[in-house]
N, C-alpha and C positions, 0 to 999 in steps of 0.2 A: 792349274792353279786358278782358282777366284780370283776375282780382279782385286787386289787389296786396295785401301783408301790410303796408303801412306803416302801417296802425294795428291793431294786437297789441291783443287783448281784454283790457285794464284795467280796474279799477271805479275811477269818479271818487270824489273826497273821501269825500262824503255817503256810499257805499256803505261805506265804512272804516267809519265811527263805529257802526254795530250791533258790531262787531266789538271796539270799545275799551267799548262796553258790556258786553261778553260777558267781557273778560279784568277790567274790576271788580266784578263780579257774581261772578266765580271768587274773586277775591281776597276778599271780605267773608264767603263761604260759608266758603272755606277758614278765615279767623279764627277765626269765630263756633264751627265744627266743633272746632278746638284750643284754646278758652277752655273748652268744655264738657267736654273731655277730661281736665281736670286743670289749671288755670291758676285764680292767684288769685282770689277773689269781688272782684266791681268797687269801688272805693271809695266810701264811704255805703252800703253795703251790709250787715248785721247779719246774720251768721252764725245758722243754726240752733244753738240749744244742743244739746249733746249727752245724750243721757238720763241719767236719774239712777238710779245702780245701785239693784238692790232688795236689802231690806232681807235680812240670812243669815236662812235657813229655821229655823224653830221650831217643833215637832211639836204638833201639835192637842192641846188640852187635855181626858184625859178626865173623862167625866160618868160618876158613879157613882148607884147604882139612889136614890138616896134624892135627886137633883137638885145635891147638892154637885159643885163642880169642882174638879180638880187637877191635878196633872202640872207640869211646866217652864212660868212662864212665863203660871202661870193668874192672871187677873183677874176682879175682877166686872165684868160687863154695865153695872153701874148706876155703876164708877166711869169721875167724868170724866178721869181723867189716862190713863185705858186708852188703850192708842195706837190709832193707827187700823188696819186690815185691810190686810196687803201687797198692793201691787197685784200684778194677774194677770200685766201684759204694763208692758214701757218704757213703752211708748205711756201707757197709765195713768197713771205716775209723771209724766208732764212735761205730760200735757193739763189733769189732776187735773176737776174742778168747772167750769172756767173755758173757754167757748170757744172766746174770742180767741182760746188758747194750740195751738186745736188744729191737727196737722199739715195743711200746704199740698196740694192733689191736684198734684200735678206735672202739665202739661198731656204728653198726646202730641204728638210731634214726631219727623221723620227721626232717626233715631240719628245722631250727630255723626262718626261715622266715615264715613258714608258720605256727608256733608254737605262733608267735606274733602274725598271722593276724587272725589264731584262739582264741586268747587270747582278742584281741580287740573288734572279733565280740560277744563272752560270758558278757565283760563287757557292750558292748554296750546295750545289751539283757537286762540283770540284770537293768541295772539304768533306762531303759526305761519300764520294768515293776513298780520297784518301782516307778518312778515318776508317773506313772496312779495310782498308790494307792493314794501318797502322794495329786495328784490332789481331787481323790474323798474323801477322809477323809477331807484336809484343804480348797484348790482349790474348790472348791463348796462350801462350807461353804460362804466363803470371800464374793465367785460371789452372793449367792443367799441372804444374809443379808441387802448387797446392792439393791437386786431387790424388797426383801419384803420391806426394808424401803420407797423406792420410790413408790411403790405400795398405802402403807399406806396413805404418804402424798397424793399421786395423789386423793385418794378415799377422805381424809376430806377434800380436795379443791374443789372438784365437789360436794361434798354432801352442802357445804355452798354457792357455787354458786348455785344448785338448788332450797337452800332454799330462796334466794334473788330473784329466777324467771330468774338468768341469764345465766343458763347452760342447756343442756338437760335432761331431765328428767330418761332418761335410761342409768344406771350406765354405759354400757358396750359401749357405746359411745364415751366416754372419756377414754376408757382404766382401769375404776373403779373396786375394787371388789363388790361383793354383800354385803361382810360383815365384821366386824372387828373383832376378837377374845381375848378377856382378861381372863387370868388365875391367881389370886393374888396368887396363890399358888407357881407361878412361876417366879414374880418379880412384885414389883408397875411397871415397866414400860415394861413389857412382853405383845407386841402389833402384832396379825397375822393375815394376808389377809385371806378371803374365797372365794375361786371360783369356780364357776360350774366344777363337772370332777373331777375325780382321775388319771386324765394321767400325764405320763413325766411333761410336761411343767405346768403342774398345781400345781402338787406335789413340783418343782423347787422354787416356789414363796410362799409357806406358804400351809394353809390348802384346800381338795378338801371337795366338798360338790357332797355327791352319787345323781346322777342325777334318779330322781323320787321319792327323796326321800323330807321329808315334809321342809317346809320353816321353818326359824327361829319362834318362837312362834307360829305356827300353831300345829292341831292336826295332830299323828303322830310321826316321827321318826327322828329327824334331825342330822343326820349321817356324819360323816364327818370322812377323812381318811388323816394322814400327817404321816414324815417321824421322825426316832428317829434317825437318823445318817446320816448326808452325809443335801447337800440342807439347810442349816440353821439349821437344828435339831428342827423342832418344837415343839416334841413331847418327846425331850430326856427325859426328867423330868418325863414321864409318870409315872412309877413306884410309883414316889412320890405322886400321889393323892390319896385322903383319901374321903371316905363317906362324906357330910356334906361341903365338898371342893366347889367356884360357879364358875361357867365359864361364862363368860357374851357375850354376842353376841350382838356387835350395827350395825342394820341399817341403811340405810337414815332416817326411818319413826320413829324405835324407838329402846329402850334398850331390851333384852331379858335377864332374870337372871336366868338358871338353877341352881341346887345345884345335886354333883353326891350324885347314891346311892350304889353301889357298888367299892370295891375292885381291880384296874386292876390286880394286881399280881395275882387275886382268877381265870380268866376267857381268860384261853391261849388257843387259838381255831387255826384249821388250816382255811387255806385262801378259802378255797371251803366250809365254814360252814354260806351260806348267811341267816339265820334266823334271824343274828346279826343287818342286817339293813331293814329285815320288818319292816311296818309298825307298829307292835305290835310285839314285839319280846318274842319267847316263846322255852324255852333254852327246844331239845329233849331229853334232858342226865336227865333234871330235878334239873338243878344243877343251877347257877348263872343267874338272868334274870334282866330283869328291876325291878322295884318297883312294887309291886299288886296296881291297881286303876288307874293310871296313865295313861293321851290318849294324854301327849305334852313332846316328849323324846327327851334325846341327845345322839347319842353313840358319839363316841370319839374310833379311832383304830386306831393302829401303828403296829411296828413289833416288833414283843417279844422280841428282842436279836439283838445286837447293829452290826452284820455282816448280813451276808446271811440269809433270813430262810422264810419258807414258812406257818410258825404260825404267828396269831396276837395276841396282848394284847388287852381288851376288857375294856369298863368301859360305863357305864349308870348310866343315871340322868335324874331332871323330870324339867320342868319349873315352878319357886315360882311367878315367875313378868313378866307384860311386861308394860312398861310405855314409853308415848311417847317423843319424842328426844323435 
């Protein structure tokens, strides 16, 4: 078996939340960066006082030869009301004698600008990985619902113009699938493309049909691989089928009815165990196979587990009917 694409590399939950750590870790930088920038001081927070102007200049007093003083401003030494010496520097004026009072060393720290631009570029990060999550979980879903219904339509408009003789005869002419898929297990109105190929674009628009593998009601193995997450989810429900369950396949020419015979939950294989869409498929462990007797099969594969993973779910069925359209 090719490796099918129906489970597209996701990171489960847990892989997210580094990621919502990252965008509030941006966000608290980014704050703390614009509080430092010029935002008010926190409440309970007591302001530096501002220095205290010094005192206007007054010219040195001179000393004449005999020890008397004079000029502007002259005092004695010996009196007390003589004021005190201007100070040299602000800092002087506001620290004075006391050294409570004196200035805080500011600690180093990232400068605050760059504290924001690192804060913006983490958020940036953050929301841009989420957003590719959010796209592949909803964002695909939306696009690819869209594409299989238009699909659908397009294939029973071409299949009725070919029946009228006024279209081409070859589905793939007109953009058509090969085949239509119904599963009542999954809703009266649970309707999904089949087209050749398990790649990308195939797997995008409903179900791939494994190329070499046998046509719908033929003898054989008719193998088909979709997605259980992400692209429509055509297979999410897997789980839920039950032995005894039909899945109906319509062509242009006619209805196909299998009914499954196994268990998906019983038959979790990894993606390199291709015996699954032989021809005749014949389980080497001796464990879960198709039906004994049976030479007109359906597998049906998805991937086990609604994230990442490189096992599939398994399920075989046989064909009861084919009756034509």
């Amino acid at each position: 078996m090719s490796r099918d694409r129906s489970s597209r590399t996701l990171p489960a939950l847990p892989a997210v939340l580094p990621f919502l750590l990252v965008v509030v870790v941006g966000l608290l930088l980014g704050r703390r960066g614009r509080r430092r920038d010029g935002q008010a001081p926190r409440p309970g927070v007591v302001p530096t006082p501002m220095p205290v102007a010094a005192a206007p200049f007054e010219p040195l007093p001179r000393v004449a030869h005999d020890g008397a003083v004079s000029g502007t401003g002259a005092t004695s030494a010996a009196d007390p009301a003589s004021p005190r010496p201007v100070p040299d520097s602000p800092d002087d004026a506001t620290r004075g004698d006391d050294p409570a009072r004196a200035p805080r060393r500011r600690r180093r720290w990232v400068p605050s600008s760059l504290r924001t631009v690192l804060g913006l570029v983490l958020v940036a990060s953050g929301l841009g990985v989420l957003g590719w999550v959010g796209w592949q979980y909803y964002g695909t879903d939306f696009v690819a619902r869209q594409a299989q219904q238009a699909l659908v339509q397009r294939t029973e408009e071409a299949w009725e113009a070919q029946a009228a003789g006024d279209g081409p005869q070859a589905p793939l002419e007109v953009g058509a699938a090969e085949a239509l898929i119904q599963i009542p297990r999954f809703g009266d109105d649970y309707v999904m493309p089949v087209q050749t190929g398990v790649g990308d674009d195939v797997l995008a628009e409903g179900f791939g049909h494994f190329e070499g593998a046998a046509a719908p009601g033929e003898r054989g193995n008719y193998a088909l691989a979709a997605h259980r997450v992400t692209h429509g989810e055509p297979l999410r429900k897997m789980p839920e089928l039950r032995p005894g369950d039909e899945v109906v396949v319509t062509t242009r020419d006619a209805v196909h009815t299998y009914v499954m015979d196994t268990d998906p939950n019983d038959l979790v294989i990894g993606f390199e165990n291709v015996w699954v869409v032989d021809p005749q498929p014949r389980n080497p462990d001796g464990g879960v196979g198709p039906a004994s007797g049976e030479d007109r099969l359906i597998t049906l594969t998805t991937c086990a587990e609604l994230f990442h993973t490189d096992t599939r779910m398994i399920a075989f069925g046989h064909l009861v009917s084919s009756e034509p359209r």
